[in-house]
C-alpha positions in Angstrom: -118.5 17.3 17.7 -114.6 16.8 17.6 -113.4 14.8 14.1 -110.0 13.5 14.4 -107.5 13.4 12.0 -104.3 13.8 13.8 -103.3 10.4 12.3 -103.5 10.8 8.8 -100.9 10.3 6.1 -99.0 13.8 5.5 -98.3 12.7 1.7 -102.1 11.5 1.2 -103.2 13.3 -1.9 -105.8 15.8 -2.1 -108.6 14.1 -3.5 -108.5 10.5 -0.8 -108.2 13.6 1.4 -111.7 15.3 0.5 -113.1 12.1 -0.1 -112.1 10.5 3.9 -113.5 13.9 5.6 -116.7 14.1 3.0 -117.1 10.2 3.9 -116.7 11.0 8.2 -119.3 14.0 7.6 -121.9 12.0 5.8 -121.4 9.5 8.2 -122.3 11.4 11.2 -124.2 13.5 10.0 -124.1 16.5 12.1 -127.0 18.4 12.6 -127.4 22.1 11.2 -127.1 23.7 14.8 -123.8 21.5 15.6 -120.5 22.7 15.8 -117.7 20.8 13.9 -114.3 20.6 15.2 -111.6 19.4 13.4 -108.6 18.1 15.0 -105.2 17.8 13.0 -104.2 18.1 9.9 -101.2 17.2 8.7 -99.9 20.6 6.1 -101.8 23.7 4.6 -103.0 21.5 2.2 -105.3 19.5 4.2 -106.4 23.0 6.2 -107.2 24.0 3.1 -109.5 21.5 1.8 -110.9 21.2 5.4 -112.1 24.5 4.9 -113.6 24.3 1.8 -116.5 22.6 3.4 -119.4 24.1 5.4 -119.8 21.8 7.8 -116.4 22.0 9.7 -116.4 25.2 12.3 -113.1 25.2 13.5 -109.8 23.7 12.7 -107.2 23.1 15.2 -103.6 22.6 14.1 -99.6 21.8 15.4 -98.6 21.9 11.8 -96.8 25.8 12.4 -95.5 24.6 15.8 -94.2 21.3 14.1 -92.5 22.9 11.5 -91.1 25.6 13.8 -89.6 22.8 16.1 -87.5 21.9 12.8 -86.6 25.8 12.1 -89.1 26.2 9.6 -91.0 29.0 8.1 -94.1 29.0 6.6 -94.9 31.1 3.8 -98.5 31.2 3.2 -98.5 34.1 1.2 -97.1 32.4 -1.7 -99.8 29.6 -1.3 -102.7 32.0 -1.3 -101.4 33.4 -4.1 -100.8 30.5 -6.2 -104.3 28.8 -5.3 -106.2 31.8 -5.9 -107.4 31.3 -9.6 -108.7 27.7 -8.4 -110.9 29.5 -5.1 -114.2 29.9 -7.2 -114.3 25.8 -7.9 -117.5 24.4 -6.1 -117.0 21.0 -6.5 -115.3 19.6 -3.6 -113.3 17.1 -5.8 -112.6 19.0 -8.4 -111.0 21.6 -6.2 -108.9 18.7 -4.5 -107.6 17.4 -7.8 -106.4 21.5 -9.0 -104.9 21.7 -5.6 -103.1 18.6 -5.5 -101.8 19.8 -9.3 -100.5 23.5 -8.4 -99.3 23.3 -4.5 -96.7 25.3 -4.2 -93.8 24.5 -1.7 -95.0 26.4 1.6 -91.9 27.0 3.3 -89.5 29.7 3.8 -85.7 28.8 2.9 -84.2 31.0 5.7 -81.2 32.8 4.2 -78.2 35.1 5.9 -80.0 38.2 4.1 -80.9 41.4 6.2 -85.1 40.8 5.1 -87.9 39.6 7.2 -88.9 35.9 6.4 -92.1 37.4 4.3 -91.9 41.1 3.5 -95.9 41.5 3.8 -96.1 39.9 6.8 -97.5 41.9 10.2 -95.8 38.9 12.6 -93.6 40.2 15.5 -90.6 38.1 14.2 -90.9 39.7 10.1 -91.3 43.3 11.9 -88.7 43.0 14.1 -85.8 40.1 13.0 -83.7 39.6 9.9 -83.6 35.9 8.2 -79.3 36.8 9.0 -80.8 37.0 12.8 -82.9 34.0 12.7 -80.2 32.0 10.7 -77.8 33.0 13.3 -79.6 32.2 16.3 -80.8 28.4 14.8 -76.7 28.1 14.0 -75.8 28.7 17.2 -79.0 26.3 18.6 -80.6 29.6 20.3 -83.9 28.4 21.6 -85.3 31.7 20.7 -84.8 31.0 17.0 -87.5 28.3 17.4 -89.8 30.1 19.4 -89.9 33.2 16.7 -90.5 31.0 14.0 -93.1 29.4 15.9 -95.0 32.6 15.8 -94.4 33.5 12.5 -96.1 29.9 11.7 -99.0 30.3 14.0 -99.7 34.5 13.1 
């Protein structure tokens, strides 16, 4: 079973969030041995919640890709990081209100500094390119610039 939410609201908060996909499970229901596939997702945040509940299998995304096509990085580390102390909440709406209260901003602001975009991260762009690279090549509207942020999103 495929659930769509590729048209949800970006800005919808955390807790109509939960409540929508708790609503579209209950109402169809899927049996024990049935794969759940969610489709979309508009941030980390709603991955996030998505995957807070058993019932969803999979989760397929073009939030990294999206954000790549406007020279964005993501920088999930810090998010991980900041939502740990809230990872042991059960409730499912309980954990959606914390969220929604300590979200940190998931982007990298790429600077001309001679660093990787995230210093623990394995990616082939942090291992082998410098923001100062990356900034370069998105000044100078180098298509590579988008597609090495792409797979720093999507790694």
């Amino acid at each position: 079973m495929i659930l769509g939410f590729d048209n949800l609201d970006k800005d919808m908060t955390a807790r109509c969030l939960m409540t929508y996909i708790m609503a579209v499970l209950e109402a169809v229901k899927p049996s024990a041995k049935a794969d759940v596939f969610m489709s979309g997702g508009g941030s980390p945040k709603h991955l996030i919640l998505a995957s807070r509940l058993n019932e969803i299998t999979a989760i397929e995304t073009d939030y990294p890709f999206r954000l790549a096509n406007q020279g964005i990085a993501l920088n999930l580390e810090l998010v991980l990081k900041e939502i740990a102390p809230i990872m042991t909440i059960q409730d499912p709406l309980v954990f959606a209100d914390k969220l929604e209260e300590i979200y940190p901003d998931d982007r990298v602001d790429i600077k001309s500094i001679d660093a990787p975009l995230m210093s623990s991260c394995d990616c082939y762009c942090c291992k082998n390119y410098s923001q100062a690279y990356l900034s370069h090549l998105m000044e100078v509207k180098e298509l590579n610039a988008l597609i090495l942020i792409a797979i720093h999103n999507a790694t």
